[in-house]
Backbone as CSV, one residue per row, in Angstrom:
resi,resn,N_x,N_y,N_z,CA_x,CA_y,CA_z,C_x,C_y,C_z
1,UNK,-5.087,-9.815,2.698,-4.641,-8.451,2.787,-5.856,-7.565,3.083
2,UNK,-5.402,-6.781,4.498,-7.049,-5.874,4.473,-6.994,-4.920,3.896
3,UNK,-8.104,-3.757,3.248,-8.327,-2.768,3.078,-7.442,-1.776,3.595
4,UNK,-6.710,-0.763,3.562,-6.397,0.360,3.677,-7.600,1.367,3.646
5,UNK,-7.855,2.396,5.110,-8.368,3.387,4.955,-7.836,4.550,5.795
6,UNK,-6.618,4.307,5.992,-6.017,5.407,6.764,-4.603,5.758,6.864
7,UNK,-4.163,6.492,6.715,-2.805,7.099,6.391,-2.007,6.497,7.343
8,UNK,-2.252,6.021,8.865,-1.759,5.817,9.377,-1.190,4.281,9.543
9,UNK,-1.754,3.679,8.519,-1.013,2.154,7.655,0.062,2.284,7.178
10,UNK,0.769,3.350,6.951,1.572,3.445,6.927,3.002,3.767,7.893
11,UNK,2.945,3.699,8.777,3.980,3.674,9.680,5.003,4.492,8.732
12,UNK,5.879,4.888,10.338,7.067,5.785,9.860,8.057,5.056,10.192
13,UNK,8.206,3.382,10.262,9.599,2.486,10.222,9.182,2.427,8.740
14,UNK,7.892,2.106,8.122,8.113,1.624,6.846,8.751,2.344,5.675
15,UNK,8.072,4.140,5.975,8.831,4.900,5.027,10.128,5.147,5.600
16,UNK,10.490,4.868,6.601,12.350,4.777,6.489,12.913,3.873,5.802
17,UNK,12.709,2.984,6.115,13.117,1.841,5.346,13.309,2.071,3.718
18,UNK,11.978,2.865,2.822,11.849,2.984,1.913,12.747,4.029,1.142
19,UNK,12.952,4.966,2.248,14.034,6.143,2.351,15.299,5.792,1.818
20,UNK,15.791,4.662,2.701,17.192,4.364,2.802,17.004,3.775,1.585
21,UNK,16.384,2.981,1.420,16.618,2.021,0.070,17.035,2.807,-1.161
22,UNK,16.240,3.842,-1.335,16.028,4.862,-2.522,17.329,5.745,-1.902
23,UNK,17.947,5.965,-0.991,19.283,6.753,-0.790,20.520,5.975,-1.500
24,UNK,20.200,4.239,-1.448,21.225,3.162,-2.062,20.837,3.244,-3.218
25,UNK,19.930,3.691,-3.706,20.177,4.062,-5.352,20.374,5.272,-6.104
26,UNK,21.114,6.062,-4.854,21.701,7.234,-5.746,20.590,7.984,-5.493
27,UNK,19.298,7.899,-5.298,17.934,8.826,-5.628,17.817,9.849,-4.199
28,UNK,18.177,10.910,-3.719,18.440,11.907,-3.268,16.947,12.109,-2.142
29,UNK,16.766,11.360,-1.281,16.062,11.982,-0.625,16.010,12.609,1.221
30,UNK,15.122,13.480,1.744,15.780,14.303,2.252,15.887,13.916,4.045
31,UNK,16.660,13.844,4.770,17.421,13.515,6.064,16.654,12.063,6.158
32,UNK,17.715,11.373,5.950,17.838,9.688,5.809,19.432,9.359,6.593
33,UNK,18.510,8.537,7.972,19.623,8.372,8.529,20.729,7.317,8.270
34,UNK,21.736,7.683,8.922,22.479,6.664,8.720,22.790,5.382,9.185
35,UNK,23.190,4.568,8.376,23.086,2.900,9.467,24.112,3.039,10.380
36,UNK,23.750,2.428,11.634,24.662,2.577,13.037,25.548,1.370,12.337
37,UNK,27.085,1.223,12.905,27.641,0.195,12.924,27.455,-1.104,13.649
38,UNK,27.213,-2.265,13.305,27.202,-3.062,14.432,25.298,-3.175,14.908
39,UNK,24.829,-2.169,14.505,23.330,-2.397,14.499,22.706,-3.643,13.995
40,UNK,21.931,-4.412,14.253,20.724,-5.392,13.341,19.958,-4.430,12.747
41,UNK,19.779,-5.689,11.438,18.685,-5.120,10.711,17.246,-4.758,11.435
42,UNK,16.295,-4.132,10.884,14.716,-3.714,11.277,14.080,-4.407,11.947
43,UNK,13.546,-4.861,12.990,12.473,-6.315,13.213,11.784,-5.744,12.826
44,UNK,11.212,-4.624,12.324,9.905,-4.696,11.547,9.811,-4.421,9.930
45,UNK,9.793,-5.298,9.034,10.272,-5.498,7.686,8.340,-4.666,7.314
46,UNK,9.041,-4.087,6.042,7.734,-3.372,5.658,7.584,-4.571,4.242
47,UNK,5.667,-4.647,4.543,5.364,-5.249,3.480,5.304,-5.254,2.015
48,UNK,5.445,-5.848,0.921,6.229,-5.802,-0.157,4.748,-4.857,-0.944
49,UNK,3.736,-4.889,-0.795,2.819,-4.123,-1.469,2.385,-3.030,-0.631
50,UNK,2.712,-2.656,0.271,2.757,-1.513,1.038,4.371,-0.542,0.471
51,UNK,5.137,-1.221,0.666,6.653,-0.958,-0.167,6.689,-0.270,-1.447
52,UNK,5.762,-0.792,-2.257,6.073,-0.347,-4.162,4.807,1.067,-3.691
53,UNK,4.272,1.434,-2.831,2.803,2.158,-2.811,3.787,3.245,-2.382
54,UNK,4.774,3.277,-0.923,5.134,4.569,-0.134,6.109,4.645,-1.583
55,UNK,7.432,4.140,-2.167,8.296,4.101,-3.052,7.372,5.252,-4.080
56,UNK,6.302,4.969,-4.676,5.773,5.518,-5.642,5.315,7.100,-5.336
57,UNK,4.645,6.755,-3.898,4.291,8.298,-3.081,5.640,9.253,-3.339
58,UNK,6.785,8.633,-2.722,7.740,9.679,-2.607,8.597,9.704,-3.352
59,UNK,8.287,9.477,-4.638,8.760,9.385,-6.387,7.913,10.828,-6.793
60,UNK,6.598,10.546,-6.334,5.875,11.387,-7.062,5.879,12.819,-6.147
61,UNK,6.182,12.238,-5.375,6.745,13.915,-4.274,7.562,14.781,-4.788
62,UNK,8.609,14.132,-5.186,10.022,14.093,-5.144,9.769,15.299,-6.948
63,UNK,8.782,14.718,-7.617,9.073,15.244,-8.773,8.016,16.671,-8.790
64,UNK,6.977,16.451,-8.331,6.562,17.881,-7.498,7.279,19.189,-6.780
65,UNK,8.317,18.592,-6.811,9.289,19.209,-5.781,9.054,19.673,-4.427
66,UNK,8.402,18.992,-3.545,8.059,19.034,-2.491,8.774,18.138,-1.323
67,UNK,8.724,18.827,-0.148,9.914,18.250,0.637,9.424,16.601,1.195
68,UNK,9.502,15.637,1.226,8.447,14.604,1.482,8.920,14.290,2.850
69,UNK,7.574,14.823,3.914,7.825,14.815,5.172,6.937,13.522,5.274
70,UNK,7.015,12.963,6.516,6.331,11.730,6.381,4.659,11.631,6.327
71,UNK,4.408,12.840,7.186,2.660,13.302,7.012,2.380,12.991,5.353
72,UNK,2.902,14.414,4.537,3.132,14.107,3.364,3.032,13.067,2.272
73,UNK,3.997,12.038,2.899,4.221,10.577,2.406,3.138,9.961,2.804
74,UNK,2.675,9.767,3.500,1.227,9.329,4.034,-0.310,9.442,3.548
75,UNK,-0.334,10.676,3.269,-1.643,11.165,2.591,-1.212,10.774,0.996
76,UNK,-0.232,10.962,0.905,0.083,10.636,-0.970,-0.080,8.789,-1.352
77,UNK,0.560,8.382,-0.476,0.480,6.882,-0.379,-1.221,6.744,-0.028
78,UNK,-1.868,6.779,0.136,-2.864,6.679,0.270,-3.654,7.189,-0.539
79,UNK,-3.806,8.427,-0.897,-4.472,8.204,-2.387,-3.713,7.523,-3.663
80,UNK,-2.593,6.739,-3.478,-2.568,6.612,-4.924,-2.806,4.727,-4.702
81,UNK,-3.080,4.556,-2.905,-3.542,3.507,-2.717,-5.567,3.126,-3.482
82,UNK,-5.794,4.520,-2.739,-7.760,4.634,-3.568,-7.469,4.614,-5.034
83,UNK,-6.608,5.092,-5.467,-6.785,4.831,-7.077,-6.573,4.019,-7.822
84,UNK,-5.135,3.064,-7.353,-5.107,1.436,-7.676,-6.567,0.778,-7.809
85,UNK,-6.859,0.953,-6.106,-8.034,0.100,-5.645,-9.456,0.645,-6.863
86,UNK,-9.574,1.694,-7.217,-10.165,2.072,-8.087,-10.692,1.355,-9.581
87,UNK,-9.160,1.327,-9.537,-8.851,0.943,-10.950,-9.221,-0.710,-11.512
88,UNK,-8.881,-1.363,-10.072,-9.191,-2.747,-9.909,-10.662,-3.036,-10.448
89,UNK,-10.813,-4.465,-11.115,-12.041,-4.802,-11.285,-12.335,-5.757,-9.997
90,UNK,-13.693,-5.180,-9.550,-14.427,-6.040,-8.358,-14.691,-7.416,-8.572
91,UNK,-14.374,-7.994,-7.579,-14.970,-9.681,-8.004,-16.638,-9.800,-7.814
92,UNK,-16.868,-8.816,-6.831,-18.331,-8.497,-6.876,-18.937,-8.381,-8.663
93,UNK,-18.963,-7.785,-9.086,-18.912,-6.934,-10.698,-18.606,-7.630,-11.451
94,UNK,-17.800,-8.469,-11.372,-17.429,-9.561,-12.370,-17.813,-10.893,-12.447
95,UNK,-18.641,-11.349,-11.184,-19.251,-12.287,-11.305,-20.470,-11.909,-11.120
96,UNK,-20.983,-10.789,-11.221,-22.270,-10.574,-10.734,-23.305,-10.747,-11.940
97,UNK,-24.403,-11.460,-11.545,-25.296,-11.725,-13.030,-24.665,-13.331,-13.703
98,UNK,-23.952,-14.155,-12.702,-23.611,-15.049,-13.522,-24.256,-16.426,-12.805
99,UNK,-25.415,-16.146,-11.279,-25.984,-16.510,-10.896,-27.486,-15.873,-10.881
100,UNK,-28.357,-16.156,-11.009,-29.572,-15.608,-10.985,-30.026,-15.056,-9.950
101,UNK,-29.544,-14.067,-9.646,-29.582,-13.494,-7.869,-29.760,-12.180,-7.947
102,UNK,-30.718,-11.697,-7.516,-31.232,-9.997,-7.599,-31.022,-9.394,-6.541
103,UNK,-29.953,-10.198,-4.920,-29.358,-9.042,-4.139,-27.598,-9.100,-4.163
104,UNK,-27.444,-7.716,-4.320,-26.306,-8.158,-5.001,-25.560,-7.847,-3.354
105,UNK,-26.012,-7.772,-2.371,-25.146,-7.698,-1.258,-25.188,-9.198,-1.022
106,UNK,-25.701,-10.346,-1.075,-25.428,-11.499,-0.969,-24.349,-11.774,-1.833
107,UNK,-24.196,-11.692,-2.967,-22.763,-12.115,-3.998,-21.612,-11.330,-3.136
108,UNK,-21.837,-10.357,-2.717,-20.559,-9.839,-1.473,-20.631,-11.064,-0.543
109,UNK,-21.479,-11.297,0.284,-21.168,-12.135,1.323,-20.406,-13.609,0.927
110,UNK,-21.212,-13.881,0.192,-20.545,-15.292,-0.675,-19.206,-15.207,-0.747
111,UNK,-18.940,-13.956,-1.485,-17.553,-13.843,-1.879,-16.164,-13.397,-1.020
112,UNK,-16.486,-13.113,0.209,-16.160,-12.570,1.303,-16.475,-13.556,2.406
113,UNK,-17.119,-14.944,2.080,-17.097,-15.399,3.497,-16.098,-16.588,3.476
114,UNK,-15.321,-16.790,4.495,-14.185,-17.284,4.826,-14.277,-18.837,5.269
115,UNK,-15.675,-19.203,5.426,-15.956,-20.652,5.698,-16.321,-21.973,4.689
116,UNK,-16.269,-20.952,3.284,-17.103,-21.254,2.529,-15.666,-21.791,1.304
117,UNK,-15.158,-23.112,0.854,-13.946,-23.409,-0.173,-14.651,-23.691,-1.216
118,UNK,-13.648,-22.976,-2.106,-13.846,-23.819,-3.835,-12.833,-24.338,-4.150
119,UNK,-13.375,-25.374,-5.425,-12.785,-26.295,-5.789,-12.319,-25.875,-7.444
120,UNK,-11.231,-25.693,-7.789,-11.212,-25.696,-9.204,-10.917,-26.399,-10.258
């Protein structure tokens, strides 16, 4: 999963999607279209941890009382994406000092390089 650094990870199929869902539970939000008859579902399915992030954005809109336009939904989903990520403990940080190694941008590389398997 990469990094998020831009609002625009969020696509505006994904917060529809997220729209409608939250319209099937009764939860009131504002011009959510309707399903065509005879339509297929989305080919583009929004990802399940991108999903609980916009859901939460436009929860927390919603109780602000603010109209949640998708700009809106975007910048909110995204900081409350930096603050998860915040909150997280680094694998950098948590293993750091558990090798005798005084650059700690090497324990990034180690830990970040993709050629490199462990065994547990």
């Amino acid at each position: 999963m990469r990094q998020i650094s831009s609002p625009a990870t969020f696509k505006d199929s994904y917060i529809a999607e997220v729209k409608e869902e939250l319209a099937k539970e009764g939860i009131q939000v504002f011009k959510v279209r309707k399903p065509v008859p005879g339509k297929k579902s989305r080919k583009l399915r929004t990802p399940k941890h991108i999903k609980v992030i916009l859901r939460e954005a436009i929860l927390e809109l919603l109780k602000e009382k603010e109209v949640p336009t998708y700009k809106k939904i975007k910048q909110k989903a995204l900081e409350i994406y930096k603050a998860k990520r915040q909150q997280q403990e680094s694998i950098v940080d948590k293993y750091y000092g558990l090798w005798k190694i005084e650059d700690k941008n090497l324990v990034d590389k180690i830990a970040l390089d993709e050629e490199i398997y462990y065994e547990i």
